[in-house]
N, CA, C and O of each residue as an XYZ file, in Angstrom:
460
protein
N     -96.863     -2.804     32.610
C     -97.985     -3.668     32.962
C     -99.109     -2.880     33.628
O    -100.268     -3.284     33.526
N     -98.774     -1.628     34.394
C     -99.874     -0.985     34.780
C     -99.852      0.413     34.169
O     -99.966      1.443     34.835
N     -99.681      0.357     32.704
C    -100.366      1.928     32.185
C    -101.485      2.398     32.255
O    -101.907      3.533     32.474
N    -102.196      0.936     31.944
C    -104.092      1.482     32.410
C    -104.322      2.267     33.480
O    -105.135      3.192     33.459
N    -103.278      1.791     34.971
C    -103.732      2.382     36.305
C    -102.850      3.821     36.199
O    -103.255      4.884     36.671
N    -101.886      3.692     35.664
C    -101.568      5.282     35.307
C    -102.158      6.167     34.843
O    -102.268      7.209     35.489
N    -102.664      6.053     33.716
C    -103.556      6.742     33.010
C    -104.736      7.588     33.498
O    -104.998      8.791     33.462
N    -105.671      5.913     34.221
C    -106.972      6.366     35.366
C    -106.312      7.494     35.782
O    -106.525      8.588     35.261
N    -105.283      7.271     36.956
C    -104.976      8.530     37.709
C    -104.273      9.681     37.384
O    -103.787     10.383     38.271
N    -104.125     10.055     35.750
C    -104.087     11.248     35.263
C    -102.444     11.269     34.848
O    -101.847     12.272     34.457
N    -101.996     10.240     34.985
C    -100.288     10.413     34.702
C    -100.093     10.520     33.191
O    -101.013     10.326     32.397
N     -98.751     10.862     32.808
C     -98.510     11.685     31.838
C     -97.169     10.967     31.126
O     -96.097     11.501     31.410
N     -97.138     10.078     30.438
C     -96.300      9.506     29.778
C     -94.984     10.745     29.296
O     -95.271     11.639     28.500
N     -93.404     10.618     29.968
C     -92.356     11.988     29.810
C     -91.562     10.693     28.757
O     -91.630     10.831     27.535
N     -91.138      9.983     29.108
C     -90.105      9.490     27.577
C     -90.081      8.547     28.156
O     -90.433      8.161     29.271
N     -89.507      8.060     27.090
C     -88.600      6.486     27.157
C     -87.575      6.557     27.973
O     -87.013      7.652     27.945
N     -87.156      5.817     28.653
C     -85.433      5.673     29.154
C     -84.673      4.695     29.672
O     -85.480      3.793     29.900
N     -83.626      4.338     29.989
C     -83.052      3.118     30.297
C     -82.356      3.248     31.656
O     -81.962      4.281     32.196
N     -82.289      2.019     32.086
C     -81.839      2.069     33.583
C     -80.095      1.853     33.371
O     -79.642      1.224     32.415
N     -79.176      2.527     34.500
C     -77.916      1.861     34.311
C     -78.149      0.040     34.431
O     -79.021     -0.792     34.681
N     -76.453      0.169     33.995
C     -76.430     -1.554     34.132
C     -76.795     -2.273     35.200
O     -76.146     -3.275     35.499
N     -77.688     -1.946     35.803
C     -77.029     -2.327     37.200
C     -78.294     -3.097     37.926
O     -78.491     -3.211     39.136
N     -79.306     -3.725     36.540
C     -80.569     -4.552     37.273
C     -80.707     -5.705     36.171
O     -80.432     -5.657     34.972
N     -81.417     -7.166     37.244
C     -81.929     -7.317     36.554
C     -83.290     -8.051     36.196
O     -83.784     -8.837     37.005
N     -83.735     -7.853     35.289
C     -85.322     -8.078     35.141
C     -85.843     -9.385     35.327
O     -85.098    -10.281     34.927
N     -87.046     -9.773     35.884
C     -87.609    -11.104     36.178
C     -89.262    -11.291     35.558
O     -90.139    -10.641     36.127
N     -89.462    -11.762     34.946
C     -91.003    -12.639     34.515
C     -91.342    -13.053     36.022
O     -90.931    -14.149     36.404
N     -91.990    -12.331     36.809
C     -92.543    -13.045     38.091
C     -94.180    -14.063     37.825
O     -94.856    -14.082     36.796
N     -94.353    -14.561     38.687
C     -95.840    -15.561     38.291
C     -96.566    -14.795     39.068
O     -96.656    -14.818     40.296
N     -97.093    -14.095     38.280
C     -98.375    -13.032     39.246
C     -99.138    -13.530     38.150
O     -98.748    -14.267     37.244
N    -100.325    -13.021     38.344
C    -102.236    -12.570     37.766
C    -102.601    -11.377     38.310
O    -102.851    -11.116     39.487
N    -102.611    -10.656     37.322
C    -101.289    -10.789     35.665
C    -100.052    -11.068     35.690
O     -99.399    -11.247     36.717
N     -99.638    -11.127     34.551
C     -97.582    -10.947     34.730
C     -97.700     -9.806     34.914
O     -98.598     -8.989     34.708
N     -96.143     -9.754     35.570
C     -95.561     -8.687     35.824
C     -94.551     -8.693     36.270
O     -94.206     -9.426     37.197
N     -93.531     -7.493     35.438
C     -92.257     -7.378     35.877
C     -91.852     -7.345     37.160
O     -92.525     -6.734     37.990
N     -90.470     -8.124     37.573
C     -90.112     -7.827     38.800
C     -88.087     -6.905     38.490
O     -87.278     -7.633     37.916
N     -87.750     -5.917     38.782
C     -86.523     -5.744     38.360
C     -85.528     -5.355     40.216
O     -85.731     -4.843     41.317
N     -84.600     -5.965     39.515
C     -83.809     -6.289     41.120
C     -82.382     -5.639     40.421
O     -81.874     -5.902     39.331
N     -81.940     -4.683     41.489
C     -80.657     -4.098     41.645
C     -79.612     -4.982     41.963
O     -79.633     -5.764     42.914
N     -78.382     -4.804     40.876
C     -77.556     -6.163     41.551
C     -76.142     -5.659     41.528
O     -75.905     -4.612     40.925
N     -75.269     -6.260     42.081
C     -73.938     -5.911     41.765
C     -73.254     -5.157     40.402
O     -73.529     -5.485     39.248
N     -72.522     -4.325     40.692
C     -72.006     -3.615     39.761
C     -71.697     -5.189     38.522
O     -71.356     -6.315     38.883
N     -71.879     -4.869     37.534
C     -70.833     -5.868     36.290
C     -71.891     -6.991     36.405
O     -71.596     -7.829     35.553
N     -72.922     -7.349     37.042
C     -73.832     -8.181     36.966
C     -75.202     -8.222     36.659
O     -75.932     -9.172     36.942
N     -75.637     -6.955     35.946
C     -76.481     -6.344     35.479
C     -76.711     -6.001     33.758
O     -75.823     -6.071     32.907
N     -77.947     -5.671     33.556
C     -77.984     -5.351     32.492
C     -78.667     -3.621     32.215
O     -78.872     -2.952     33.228
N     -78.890     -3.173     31.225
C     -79.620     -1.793     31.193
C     -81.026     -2.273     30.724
O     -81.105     -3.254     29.984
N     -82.099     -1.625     31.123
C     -83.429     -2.041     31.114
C     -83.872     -0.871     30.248
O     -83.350      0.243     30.192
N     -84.824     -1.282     29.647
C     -85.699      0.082     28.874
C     -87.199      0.169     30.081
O     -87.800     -0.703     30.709
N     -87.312      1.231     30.003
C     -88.620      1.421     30.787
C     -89.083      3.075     30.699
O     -88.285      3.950     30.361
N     -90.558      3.354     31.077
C     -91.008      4.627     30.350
C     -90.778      5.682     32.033
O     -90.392      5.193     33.095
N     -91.131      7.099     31.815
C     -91.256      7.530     32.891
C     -92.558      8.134     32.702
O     -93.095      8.363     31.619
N     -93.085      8.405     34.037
C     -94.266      8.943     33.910
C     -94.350      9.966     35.172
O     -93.818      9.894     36.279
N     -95.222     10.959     34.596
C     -95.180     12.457     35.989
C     -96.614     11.997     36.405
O     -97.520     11.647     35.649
N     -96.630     12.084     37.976
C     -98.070     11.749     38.228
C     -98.421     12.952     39.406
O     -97.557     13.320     40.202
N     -99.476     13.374     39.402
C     -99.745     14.356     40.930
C     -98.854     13.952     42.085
O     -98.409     12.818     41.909
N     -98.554     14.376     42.926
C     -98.752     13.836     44.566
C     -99.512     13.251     45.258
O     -99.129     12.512     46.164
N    -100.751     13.463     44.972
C    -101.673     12.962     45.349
C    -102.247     11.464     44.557
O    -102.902     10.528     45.016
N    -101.863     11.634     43.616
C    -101.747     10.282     42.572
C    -101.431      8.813     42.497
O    -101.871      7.681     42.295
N     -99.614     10.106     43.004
C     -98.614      9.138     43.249
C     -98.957      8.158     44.622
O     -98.824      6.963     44.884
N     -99.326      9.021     45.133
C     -99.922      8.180     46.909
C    -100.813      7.133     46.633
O    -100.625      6.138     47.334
N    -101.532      7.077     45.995
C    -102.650      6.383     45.413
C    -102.447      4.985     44.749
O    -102.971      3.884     44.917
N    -101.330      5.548     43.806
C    -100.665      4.412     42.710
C     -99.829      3.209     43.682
O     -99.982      1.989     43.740
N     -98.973      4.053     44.338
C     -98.069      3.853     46.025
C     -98.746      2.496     46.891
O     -98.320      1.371     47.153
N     -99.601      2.986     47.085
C    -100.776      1.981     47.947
C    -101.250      1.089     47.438
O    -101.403      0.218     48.295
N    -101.720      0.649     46.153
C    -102.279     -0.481     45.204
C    -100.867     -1.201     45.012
O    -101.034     -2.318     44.522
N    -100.240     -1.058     45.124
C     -99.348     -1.958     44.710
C     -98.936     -3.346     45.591
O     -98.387     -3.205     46.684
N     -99.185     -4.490     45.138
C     -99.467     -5.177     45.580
C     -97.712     -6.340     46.044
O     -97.172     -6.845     45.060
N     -97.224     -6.545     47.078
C     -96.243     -7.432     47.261
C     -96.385     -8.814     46.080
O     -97.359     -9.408     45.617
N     -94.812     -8.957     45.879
C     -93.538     -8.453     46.128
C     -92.895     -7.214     45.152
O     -91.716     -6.938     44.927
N     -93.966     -6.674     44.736
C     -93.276     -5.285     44.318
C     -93.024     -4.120     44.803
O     -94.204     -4.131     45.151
N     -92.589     -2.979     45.221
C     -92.156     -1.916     45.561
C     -92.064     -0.951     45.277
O     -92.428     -0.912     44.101
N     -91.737      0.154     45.653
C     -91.090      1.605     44.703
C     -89.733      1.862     45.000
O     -89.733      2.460     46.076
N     -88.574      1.715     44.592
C     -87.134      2.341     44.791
C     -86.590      3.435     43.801
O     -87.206      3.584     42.746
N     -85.522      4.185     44.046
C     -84.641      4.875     43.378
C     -84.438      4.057     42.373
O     -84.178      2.883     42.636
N     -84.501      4.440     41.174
C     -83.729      3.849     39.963
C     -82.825      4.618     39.432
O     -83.047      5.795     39.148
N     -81.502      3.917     39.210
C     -80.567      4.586     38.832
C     -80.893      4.678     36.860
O     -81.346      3.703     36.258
N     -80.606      5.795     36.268
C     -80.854      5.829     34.631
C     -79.738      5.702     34.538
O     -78.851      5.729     35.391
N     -79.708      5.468     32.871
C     -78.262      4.898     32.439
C     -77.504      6.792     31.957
O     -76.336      6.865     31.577
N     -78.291      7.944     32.059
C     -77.524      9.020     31.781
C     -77.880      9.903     33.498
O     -78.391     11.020     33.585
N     -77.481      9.105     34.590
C     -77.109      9.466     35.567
C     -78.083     10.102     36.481
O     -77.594     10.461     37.552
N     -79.327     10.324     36.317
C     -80.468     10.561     36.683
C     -80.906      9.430     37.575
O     -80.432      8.351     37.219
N     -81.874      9.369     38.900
C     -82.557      8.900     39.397
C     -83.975      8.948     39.338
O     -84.316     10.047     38.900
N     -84.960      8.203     39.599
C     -86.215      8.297     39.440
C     -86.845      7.146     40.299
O     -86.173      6.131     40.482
N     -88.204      7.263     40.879
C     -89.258      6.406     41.503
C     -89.449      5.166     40.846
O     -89.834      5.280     39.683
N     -89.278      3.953     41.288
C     -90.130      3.314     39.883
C     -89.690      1.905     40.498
O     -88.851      1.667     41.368
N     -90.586      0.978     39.715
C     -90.775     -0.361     40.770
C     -89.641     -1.080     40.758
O     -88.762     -1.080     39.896
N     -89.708     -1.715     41.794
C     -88.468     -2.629     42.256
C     -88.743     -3.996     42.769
O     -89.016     -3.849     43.960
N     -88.806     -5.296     42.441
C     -89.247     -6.680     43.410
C     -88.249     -6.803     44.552
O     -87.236     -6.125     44.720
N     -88.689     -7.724     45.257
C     -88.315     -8.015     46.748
C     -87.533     -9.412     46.326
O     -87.912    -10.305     45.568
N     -86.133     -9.267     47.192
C     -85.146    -10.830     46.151
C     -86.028    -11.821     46.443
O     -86.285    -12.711     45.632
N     -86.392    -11.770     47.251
C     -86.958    -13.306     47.695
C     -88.253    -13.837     46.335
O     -88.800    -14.928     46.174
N     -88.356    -12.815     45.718
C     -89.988    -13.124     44.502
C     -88.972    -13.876     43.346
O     -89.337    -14.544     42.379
N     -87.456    -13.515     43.804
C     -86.790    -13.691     42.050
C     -87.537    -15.670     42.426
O     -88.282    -16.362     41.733
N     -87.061    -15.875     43.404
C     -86.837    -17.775     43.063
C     -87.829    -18.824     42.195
O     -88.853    -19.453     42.462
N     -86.774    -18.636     40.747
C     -87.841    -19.850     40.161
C     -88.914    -18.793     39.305
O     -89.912    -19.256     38.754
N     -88.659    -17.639     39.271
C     -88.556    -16.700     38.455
C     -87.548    -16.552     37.222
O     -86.322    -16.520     37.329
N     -88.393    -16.454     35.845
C     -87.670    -16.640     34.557
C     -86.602    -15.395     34.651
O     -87.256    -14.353     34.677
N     -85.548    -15.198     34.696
C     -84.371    -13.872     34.194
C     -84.648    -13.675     32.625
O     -84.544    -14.565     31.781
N     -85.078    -12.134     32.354
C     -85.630    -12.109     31.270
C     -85.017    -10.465     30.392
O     -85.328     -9.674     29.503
N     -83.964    -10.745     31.433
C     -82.867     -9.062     30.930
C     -82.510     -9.320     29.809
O     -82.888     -8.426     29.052
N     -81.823    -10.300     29.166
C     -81.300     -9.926     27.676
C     -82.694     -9.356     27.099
O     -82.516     -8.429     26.309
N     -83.974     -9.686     27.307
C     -85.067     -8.763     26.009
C     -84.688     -7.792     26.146
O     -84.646     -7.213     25.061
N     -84.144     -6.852     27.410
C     -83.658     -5.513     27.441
C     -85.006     -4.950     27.893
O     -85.093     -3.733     27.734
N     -86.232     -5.637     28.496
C     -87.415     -4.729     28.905
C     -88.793     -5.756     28.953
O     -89.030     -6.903     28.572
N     -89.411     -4.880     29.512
C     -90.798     -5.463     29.817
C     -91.425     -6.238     28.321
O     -91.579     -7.416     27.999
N     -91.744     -4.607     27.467
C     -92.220     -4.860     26.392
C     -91.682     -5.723     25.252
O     -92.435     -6.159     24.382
N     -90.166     -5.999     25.270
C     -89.863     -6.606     24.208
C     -89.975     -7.997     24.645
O     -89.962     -8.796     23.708
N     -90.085     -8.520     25.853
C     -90.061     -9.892     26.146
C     -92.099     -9.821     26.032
O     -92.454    -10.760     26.744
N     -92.636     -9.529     25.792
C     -94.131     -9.116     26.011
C     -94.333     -9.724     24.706
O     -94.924    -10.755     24.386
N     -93.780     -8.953     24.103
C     -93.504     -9.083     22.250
C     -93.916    -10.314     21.470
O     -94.843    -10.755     20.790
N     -92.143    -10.778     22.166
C     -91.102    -12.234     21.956
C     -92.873    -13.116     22.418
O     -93.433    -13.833     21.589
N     -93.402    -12.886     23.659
C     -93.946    -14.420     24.193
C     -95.042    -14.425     22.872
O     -95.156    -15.487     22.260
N     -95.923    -13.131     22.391
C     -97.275    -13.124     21.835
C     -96.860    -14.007     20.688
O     -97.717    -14.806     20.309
N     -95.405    -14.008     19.909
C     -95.486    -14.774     19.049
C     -95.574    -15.909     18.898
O     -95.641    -16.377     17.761
């Protein structure tokens, strides 16, 4: 949802990748939408697709600060054992929030709605 603001600040699209099982994704009611993904109990999760991106330090601080509640930055666990930066919602945003993990990702539920 925010590649545009990546981009501006010079970030660098590294691959595709998937999160372990171990989140799961929410349709939050923002303007705009936007994903919310929540860490949950082992076996109560799903694997998420999501991109990575390398940004400066100075970037990253930047990107860091615009971000607007109830979203975050946490550790994400990948599904081939790797960790990485990358957004996280606050439980309290899930309520009354659509669960939207079986699309398996931002973009494919993005997809699903345009049709």
């Amino acid at each position: 949802a925010l590649n545009g603001e990546l981009q501006t600040l010079g970030g660098r699209l590294i691959e595709a990748a998937e999160t372990a099982p171990d989140y799961r994704l929410y349709a939050l009611d923002t303007t705009p939408p936007k994903p919310g993904m929540l860490r949950v109990a082992a076996g109560e999760g799903s694997s998420i697709k999501l991109e990575l991106w390398a940004l400066s330090p100075a970037a990253f601080g930047t990107f860091v600060a615009a971000i607007p509640p109830p979203l975050g930055i946490g550790t994400v666990r990948l599904a081939d054992g790797r960790g990485g930066k990358g957004f996280m919602v606050e439980p309290a945003a899930i309520d009354g929030a659509r669960d939207i993990s079986s699309f398996g990702g931002w973009r494919a539920f993005m997809a699903e709605k345009a049709v």
